[in-house]
FILUMVO-344505 format. One record per residue (C-alpha): residue number from 1; residue in three letters; y, z, x. Coordinates in pm, whole numbers, padded with zeros to 5 digits. Example, Ala and Ser with C-alpha at 12.3 -4.5 7.8 and 13.67 -1.06 7.14 Angstrom:
% FILUMVO-344505
 num residuo      Y      Z      X
   1     ala -00450  00780  01230
   2     ser -00106  00714  01367
END
This chain:
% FILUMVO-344505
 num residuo      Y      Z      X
   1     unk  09919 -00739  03732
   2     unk  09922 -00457  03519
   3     unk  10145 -00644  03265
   4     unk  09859 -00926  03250
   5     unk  09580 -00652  03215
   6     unk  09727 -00488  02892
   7     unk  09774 -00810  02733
   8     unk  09406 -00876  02799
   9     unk  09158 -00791  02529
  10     unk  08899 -00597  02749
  11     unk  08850 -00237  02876
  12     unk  08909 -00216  03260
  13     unk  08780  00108  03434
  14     unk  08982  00098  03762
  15     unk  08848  00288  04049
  16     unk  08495  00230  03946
  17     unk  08230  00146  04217
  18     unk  07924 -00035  04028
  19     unk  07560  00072  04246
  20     unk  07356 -00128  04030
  21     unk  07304 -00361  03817
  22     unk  06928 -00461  03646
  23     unk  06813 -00633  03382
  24     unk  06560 -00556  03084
  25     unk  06457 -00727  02764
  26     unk  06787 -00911  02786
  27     unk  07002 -00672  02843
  28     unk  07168 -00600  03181
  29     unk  07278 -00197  03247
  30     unk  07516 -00146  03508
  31     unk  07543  00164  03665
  32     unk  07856  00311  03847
  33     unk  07867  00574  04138
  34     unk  08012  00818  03923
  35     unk  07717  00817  03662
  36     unk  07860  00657  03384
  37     unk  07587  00321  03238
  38     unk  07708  00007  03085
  39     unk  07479 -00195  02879
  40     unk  07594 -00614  02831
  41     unk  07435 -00960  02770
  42     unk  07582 -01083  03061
  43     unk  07782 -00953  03398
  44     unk  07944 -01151  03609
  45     unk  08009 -01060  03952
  46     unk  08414 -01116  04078
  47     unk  08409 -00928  04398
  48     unk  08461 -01261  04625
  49     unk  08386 -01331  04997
  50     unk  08608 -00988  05138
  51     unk  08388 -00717  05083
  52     unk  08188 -00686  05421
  53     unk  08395 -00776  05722
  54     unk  08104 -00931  05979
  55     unk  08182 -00784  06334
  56     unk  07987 -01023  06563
  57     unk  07740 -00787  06815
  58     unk  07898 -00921  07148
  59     unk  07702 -00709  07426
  60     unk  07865 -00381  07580
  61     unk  08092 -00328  07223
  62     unk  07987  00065  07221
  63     unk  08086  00112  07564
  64     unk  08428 -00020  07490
  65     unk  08696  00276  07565
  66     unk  08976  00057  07375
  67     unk  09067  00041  07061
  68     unk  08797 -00197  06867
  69     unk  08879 -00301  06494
  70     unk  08852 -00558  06202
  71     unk  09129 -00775  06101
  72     unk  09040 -00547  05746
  73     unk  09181 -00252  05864
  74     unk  09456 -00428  06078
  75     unk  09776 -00270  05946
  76     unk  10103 -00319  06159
  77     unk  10221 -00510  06527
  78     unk  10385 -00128  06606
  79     unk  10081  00078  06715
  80     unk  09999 -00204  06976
  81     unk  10363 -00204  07122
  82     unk  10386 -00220  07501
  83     unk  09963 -00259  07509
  84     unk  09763 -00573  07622
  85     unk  09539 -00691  07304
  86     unk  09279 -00946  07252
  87     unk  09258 -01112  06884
  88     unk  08886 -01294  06846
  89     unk  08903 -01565  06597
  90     unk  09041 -01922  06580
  91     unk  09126 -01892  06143
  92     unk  09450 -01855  05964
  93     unk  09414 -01409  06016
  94     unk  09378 -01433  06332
  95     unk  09648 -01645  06406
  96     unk  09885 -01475  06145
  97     unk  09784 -01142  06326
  98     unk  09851 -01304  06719
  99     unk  10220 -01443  06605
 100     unk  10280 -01052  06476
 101     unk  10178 -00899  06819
 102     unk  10289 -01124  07043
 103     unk  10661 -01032  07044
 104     unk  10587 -00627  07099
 105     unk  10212 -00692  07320
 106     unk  10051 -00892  07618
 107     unk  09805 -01119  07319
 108     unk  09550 -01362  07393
 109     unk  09388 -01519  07124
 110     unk  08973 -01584  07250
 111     unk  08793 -01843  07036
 112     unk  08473 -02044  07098
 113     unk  08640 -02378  07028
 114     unk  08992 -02489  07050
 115     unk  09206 -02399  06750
 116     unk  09263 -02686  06510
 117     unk  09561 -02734  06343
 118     unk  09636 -02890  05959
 119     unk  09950 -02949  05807
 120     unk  10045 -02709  05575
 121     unk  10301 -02955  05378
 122     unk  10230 -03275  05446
 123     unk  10481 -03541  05236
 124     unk  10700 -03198  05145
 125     unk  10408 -03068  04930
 126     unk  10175 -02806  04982
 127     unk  09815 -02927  05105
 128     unk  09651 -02720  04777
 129     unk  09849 -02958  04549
 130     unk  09754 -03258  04701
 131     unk  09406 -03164  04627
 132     unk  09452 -03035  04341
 133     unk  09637 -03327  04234
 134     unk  09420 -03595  04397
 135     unk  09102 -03368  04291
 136     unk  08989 -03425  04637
 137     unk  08870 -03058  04680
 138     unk  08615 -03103  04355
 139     unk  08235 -03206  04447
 140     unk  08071 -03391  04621
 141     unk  08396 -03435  04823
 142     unk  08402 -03078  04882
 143     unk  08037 -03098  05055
 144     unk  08215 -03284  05325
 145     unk  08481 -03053  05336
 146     unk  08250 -02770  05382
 147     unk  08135 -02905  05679
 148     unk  08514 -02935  05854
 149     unk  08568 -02696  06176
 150     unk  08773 -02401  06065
 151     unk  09148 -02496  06038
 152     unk  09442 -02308  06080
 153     unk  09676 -02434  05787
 154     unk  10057 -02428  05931
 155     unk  10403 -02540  05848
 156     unk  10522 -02502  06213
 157     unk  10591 -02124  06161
 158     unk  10289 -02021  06341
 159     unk  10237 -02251  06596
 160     unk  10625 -02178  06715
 161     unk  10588 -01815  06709
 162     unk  10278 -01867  06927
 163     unk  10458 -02069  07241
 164     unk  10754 -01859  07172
 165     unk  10618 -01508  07242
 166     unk  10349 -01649  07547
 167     unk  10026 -01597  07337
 168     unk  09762 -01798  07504
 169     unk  09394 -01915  07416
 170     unk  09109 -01847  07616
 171     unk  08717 -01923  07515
 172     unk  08603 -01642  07384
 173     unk  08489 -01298  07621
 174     unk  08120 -01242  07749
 175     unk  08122 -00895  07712
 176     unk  08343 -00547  07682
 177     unk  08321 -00344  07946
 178     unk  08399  00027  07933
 179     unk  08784 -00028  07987
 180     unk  08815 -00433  07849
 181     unk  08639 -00758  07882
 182     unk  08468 -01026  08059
 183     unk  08615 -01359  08040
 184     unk  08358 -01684  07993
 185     unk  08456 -01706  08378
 186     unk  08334 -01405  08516
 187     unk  08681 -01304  08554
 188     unk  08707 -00894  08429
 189     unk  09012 -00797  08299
 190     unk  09160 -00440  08118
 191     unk  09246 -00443  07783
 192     unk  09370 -00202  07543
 193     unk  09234 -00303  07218
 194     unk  09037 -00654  07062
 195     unk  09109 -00702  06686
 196     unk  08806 -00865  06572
 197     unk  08960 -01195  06323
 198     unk  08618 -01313  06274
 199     unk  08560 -01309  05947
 200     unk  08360 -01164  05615
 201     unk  08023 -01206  05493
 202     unk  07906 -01257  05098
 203     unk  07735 -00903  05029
 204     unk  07578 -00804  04620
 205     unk  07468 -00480  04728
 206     unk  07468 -00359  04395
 207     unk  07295 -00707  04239
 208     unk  06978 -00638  04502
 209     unk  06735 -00554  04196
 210     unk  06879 -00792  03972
 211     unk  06657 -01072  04076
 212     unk  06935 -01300  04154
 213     unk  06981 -01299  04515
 214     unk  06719 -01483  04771
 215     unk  06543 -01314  05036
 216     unk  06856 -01303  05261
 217     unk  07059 -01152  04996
 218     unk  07288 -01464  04879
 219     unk  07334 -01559  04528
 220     unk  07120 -01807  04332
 221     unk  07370 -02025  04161
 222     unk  07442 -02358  04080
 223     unk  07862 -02352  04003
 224     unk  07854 -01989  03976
 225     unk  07577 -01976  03701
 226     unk  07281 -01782  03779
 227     unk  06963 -02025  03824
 228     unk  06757 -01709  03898
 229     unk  06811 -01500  03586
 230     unk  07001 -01526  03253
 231     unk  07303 -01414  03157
 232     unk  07453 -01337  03497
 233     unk  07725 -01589  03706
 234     unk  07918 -01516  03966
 235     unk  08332 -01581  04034
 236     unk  08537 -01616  04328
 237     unk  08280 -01718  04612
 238     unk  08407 -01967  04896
 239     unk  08304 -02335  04784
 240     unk  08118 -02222  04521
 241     unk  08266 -02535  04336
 242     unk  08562 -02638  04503
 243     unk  08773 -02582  04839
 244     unk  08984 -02380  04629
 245     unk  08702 -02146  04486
 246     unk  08804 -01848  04673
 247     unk  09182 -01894  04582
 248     unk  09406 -01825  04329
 249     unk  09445 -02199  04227
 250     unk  09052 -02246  04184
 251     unk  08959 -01926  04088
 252     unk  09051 -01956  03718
 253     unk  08949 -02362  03700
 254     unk  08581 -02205  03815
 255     unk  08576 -01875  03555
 256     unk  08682 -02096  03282
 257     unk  08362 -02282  03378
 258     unk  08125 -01984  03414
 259     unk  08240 -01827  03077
 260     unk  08178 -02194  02911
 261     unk  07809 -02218  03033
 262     unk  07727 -01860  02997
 263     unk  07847 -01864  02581
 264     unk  07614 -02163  02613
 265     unk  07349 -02005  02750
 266     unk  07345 -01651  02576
 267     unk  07411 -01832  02237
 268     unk  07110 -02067  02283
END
């Protein structure tokens, strides 16, 4: 990475956290935390889907006594050794995280709807480059897509590690109680620590004068571009035009496009 970033033809400012960004007689100024301004035609916002891990507000959380976290600031199976631990979430991190613990802790995995599985290599090739190859994952396919259950994609590994090591599903807990949880059947059981797999939301903080965000803070965009305000797009987002927007194979196909329209726009 920092081999690619010399070669590229821009100045990066690493460790720089951006608290606003406005706009005024066509020009945008972005301000960082540190005090420093940057004046531009047009700023794109790269920051993705990972910014604000969403812990769901499932009654009696503050009275837990365990150990409560976010698959964010999950680090390593060893601190959990010998402990029983509940991972919420039926996606690929919270499965990954399950098949880690479940050889060194008592893991249950508690989800709100059974876990669905898709083959991660179907044919020998990776399910990315059969839609990428098959364009399958471009719209208005991917408006269907976007509408499939959560998936956990999986070559076997997983799955394996799962029934090896004992890890079992149950519908997801009620409640915490002071010293663990209540299952969907009433049943109350101690636990030593929940790792909350359940996801991230889209957060601009910094873009919440910039006039391109709705009411409930999301981005107004059509492909990334800004249909809000000029001069501003946006890079990165899940689906934001393909199943592969939020990954490394769409993620260039979809700034390619932003840069195009924005030239377009700030030229005209």
């Amino acid at each position: 990475m920092r081999d690619y970033a010399r070669r590229l033809p821009a100045g990066i400012r690493t460790s720089t956290t951006v608290t606003s960004v406005t706009r005024q007689d066509g020009t945008w100024s972005v301000r960082a935390e540190d005090g420093r301004e940057f004046t531009t035609r047009a700023v794109i916002a790269a920051t993705g889907d990972y910014g604000t891990p969403f812990v769901p507000d499932v009654p009696g959380r503050a009275d837990f006594g365990g150990r409560a976290l976010h698959a964010a600031d999950y680090r390593s199976p060893d601190t959990f050794a010998g402990q029983r631990v509940v991972v919420v979430g039926g996606g690929n991190s919270a499965i990954q995280i399950a098949a880690e613990l479940g050889p060194l802790a008592d893991t249950t995995l508690a989800t709100r709807r059974p876990i669905g599985w898709t083959l991660q290599r179907p044919l020998g090739r990776d399910l990315h480059w059969w839609l990428g190859h098959t364009r399958l994952d471009i719209a208005p396919i991917r408006q269907l897509l976007e509408k499939v259950p959560v998936s956990v994609l999986d070559d076997g590994h997983y799955r394996t590690a799962l029934d090896q090591h004992g890890v079992d599903r149950r519908d997801m807990f009620s409640r915490f109680t002071a010293d663990g949880v209540v299952w969907a059947d009433g049943t109350k059981e101690e636990v030593d620590a929940v790792v909350l797999a359940t996801g991230y939301r889209v957060t601009f903080p910094f873009l919440r004068d910039s006039g391109g965000l709705d009411a409930n803070g999301a981005p107004l965009h059509r492909g990334g571009l800004s249909t809000a305000v000029p001069g501003l797009g946006f890079v990165g987002m899940e689906f934001q035009r393909s199943f592969s927007s939020k990954t490394l194979r769409g993620v260039g196909r979809d700034a390619g496009h932003v840069l195009k329209q924005m030239r377009t726009a700030v030229a005209g």
